[in-house]
Each structure stands twice: as structure tokens, then as C-alpha cells.
N, C-alpha and C positions, 0 to 999 in steps of 0.2 A: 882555671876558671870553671871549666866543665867536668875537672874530675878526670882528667885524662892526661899523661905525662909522654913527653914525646920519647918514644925507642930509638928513634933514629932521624939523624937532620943529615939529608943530602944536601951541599952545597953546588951552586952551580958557579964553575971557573971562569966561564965565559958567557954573554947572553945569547940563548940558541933561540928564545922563546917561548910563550905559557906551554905550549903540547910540547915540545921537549923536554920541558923541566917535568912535566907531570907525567910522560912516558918515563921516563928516568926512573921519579919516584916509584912507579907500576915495576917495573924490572925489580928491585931490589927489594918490593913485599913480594913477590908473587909465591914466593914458596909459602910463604906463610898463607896469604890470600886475603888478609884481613878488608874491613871494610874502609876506602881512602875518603875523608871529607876535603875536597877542595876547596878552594876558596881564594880569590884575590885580595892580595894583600894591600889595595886602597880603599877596603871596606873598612866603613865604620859600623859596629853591630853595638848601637847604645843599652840595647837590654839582652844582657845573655839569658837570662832567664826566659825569656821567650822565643828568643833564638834557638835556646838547649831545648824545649817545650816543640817547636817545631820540626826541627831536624831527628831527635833520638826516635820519637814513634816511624817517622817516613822510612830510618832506617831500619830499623824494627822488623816491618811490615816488607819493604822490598826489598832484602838485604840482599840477593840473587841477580836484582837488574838496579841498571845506573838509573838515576834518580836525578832531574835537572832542578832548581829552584828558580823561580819569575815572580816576578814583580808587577800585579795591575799598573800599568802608564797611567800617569796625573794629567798628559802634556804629551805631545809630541814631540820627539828628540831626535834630532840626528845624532848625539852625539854616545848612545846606548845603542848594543844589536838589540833585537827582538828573535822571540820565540812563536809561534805560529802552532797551535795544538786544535784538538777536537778532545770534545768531553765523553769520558768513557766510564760512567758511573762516579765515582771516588774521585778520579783521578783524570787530567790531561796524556792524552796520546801526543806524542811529537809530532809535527808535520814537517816545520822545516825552520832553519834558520834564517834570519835576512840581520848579514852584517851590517851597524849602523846609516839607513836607509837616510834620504834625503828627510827633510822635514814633511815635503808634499805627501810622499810617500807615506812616513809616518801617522801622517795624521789619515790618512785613508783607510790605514791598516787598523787603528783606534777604531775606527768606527763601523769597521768590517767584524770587530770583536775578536774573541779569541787569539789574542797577541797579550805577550807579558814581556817585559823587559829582561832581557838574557842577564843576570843577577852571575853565571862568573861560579856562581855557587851549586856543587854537586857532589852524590855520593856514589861509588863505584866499588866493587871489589877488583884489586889490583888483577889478578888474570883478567874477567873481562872486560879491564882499561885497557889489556893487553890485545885482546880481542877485539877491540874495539877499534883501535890504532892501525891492527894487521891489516884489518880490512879496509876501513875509512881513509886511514893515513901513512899508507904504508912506506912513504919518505921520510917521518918521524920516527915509526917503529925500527 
């Protein structure tokens, strides 16, 4: 659809979880080091064309550091994590995660700004997913 053909499909035997299956995938490019687009697989993405429009420049530009994707909230949800960032010219800095927060919470965070819906969707180069894991999760790694 995007002009990209897969090299290689790791199966997972058993369910370990998202950072495991995507620490996996990281292991097995890392020689190569290419760039990984994640992504969960109960997204619907109705226009690739804008999807491919968004994503190929981001990679582009910061092919060296991981790259999160969010979502402006319409709504308050419990049922989405959130993302938490500061505006750094261009681009959002991370601040922090808040795994699917109560509604109350939610809607506070809305109105506090700077929160995006944790969208699931991100770019990495497989070493520093590797790096990334060592340090942050290093029970997965």
C-alpha cells in the first residue's frame, strides 16, 4: 500500500505482550538498524495517503530518535492512555505517560492542554528500541 514489502515476519508463539513482541522485532533488525514503524494492529488508517503524507517526512527528519504519534482528544476517555508533552518549536517534547486515566482525570488533563491520545503509533531505529528497552525495561529486554 505504501510501497514497502515486508523482509521479514516474526511470529509470536505465545502472547508475551506489545514490548515484547516489539523488543523481539528490535533484536532481529538491529544489525541492520533500519527504521521500525509500529503500529497496533486494531487501527483503522481510512486514508493511506495521508497517513504515508504524515509519517514518511517525520521519518525523514528524525530518523536517529524515536518519534511517538498523538492524537488531539475530541472527548475525554478513559478508555485511551495519553501523552503529556511541551512545545519545543516544530515539534512536542515528551513529558510523561498517563496509562488510560479515569474520565475525571481525563477531562482535566483536556483542559490543562497539551495532552494527545497515545495513538500506539511510533518510529524507532531498531538499536535504539534496543536502547530504549535496556534502560526503561530492562525485564523485556
Amino acid at each position: 500500500m505504501i510501497g514497502v514489502s515486508p523482509q521479514i515476519i516474526v511470529a509470536e508463539p505465545m502472547q508475551r505482550g506489545t514490548a515484547a513482541a516489539i523488543a523481539c522485532a528490535a533484536f532481529v533488525l538491529q544489525q541492520d538498524n533500519p527504521l521500525m514503524l509500529v503500529m497496533p494492529s486494531d487501527h483503522v488508517v481510512t486514508d493511506i495517503k495521508i497517513f504515508e503524507e504524515t509519517v514518511r517526512p517525520v521519518a525523514e527528519m528524525f530518523e536517529n530518535a524515536p518519534v511517538i504519534f498523538g492524537k488531539r482528544p475530541d472527548n475525554a476517555s478513559a478508555r485511551y492512555g495519553y501523552i503529556r508533552v511541551h512545545e519545543e518549536g516544530e515539534v512536542y517534547q515528551l513529558n510523561s505517560f498517563i496509562e488510560k486515566p479515569p474520565v475525571k482525570i481525563a477531562r482535566k488533563m483536556m483542559h490543562d492542554g497539551n495532552v494527545f491520545w497515545n495513538t500506539g503509533i511510533f518510529i524507532c531505529r531498531a538499536r535504539t528500541m534496543l536502547e530504549l528497552f535496556s534502560e526503561h525495561a530492562p525485564e523485556v529486554f
